[in-house]
N, C-alpha and C positions, 0 to 999 in steps of 0.2 A: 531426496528425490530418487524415485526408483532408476539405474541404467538405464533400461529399454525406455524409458519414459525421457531421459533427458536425449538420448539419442534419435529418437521420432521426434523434438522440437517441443513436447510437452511441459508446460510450467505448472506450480505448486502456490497456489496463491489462498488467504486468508484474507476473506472479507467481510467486513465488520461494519458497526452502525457509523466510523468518524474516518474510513479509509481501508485502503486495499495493500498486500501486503504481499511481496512475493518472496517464495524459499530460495534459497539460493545454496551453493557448497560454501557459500561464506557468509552464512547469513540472511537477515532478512532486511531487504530490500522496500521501504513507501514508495509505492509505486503513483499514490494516488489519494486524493482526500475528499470526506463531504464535502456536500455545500455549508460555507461556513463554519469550517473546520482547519485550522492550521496544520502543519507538519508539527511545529513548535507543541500544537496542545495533545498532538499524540506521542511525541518523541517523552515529554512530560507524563502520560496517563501508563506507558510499556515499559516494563521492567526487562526487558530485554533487548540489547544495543541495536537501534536500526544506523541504516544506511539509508540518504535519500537518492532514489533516482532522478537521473539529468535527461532530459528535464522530468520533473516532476507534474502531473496533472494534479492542479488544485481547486479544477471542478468552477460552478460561478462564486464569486465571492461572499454572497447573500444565497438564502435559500428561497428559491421559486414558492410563491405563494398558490395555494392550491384555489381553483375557480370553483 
């Protein structure tokens, strides 16, 4: 993350079709998942070491059917 960027309160985040992902100076950080999506089956699909955040948003368990 750029200085002036983390200094204005500004975050770095990566968001994808199975959850949300933020930069951090020590990494990246699940901040958050689909619906119907685990931590477990993205920590499994990234080849790069996350961290879960506490608490973690893991969204509704089942994904909302469309009317």
């Amino acid at each position: 993350m750029h200085p002036a960027a983390h200094r204005q309160g500004l975050r770095d985040r990566v968001v994808t079709d199975r959850g949300v992902l933020e930069v951090t100076d020590g990494g990246l950080v699940l901040v958050g998942t689909a619906p119907g999506v685990t931590a477990a089956e993205i920590t499994a699909a990234t080849d790069a070491a996350l961290t879960l955040a506490e608490p973690l948003d893991e969204g509704p368990k089942e994904p909302k059917e469309q009317q």
